[in-house]
One Martini backbone bead per residue (centre of mass of N, CA, C, O) as a GRO file, in nm:
protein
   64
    1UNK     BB    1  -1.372  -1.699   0.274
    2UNK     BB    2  -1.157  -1.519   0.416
    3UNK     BB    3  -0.942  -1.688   0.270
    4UNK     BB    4  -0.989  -1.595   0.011
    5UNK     BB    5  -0.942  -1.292   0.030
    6UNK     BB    6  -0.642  -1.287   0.136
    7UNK     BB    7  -0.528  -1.403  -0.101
    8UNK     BB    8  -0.571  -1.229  -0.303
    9UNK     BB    9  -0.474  -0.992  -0.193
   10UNK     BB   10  -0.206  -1.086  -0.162
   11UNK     BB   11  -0.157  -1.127  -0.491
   12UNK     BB   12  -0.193  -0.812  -0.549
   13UNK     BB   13   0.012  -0.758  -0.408
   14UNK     BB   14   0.263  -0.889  -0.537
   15UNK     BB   15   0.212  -0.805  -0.811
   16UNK     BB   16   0.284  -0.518  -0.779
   17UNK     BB   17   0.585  -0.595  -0.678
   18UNK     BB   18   0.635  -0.712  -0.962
   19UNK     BB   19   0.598  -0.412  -1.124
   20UNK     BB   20   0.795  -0.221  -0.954
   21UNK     BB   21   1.054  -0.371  -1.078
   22UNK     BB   22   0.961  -0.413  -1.409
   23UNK     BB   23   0.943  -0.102  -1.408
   24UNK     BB   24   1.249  -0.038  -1.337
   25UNK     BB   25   1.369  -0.206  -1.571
   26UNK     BB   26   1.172  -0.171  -1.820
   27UNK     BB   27   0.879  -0.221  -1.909
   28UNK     BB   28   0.596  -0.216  -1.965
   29UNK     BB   29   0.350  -0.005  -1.960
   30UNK     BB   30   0.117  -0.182  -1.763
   31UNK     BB   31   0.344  -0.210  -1.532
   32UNK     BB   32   0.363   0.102  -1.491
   33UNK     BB   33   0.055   0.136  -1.424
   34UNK     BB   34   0.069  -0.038  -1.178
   35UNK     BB   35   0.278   0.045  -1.011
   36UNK     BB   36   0.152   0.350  -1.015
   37UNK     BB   37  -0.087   0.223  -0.797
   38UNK     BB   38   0.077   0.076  -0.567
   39UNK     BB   39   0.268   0.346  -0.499
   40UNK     BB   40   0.001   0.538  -0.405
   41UNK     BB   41  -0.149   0.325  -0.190
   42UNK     BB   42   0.108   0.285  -0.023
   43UNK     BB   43   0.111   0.612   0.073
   44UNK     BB   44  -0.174   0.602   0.174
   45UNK     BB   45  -0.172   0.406   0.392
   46UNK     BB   46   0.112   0.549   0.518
   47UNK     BB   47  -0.064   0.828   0.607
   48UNK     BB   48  -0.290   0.679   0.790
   49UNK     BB   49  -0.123   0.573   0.982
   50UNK     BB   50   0.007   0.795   1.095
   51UNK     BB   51  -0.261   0.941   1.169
   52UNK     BB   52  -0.348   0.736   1.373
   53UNK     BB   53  -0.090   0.748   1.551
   54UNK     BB   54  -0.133   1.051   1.619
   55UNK     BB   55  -0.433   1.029   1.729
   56UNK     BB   56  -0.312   0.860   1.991
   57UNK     BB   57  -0.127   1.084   2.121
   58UNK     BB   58  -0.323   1.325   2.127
   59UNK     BB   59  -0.515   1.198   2.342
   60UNK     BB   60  -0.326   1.214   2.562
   61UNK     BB   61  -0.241   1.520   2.582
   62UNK     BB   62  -0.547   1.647   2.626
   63UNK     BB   63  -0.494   1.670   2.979
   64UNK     BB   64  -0.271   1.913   3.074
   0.00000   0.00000   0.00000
């Protein structure tokens, strides 16, 4: 079962980044809002990973 979601998200993100491919490109609307829904979750995820990494960093240096 858990394969079979991994395989679904696999699918959302691939058809995501063909999506902001095909709207920079000058696609449909619908296109163009999943790209920039794509690319939002994107900057999400990627700020989230930063703040746990800084968290993580901080826990080190709490001790001096």
């Amino acid at each position: 079962m858990i394969i079979v979601l991994l395989v679904g998200v696999l699918a959302l993100v691939i058809g995501g980044c063909v999506c902001v491919v095909w709207a920079e490109r000058g696609g449909p609307r619908w296109a163009r809002a999943v790209a920039t829904v794509t690319l939002v979750l994107g900057e999400l995820a990627s700020s989230a990973a930063k703040s746990r990494r800084r968290g993580t960093n901080r826990s080190g240096d709490d001790g001096d």
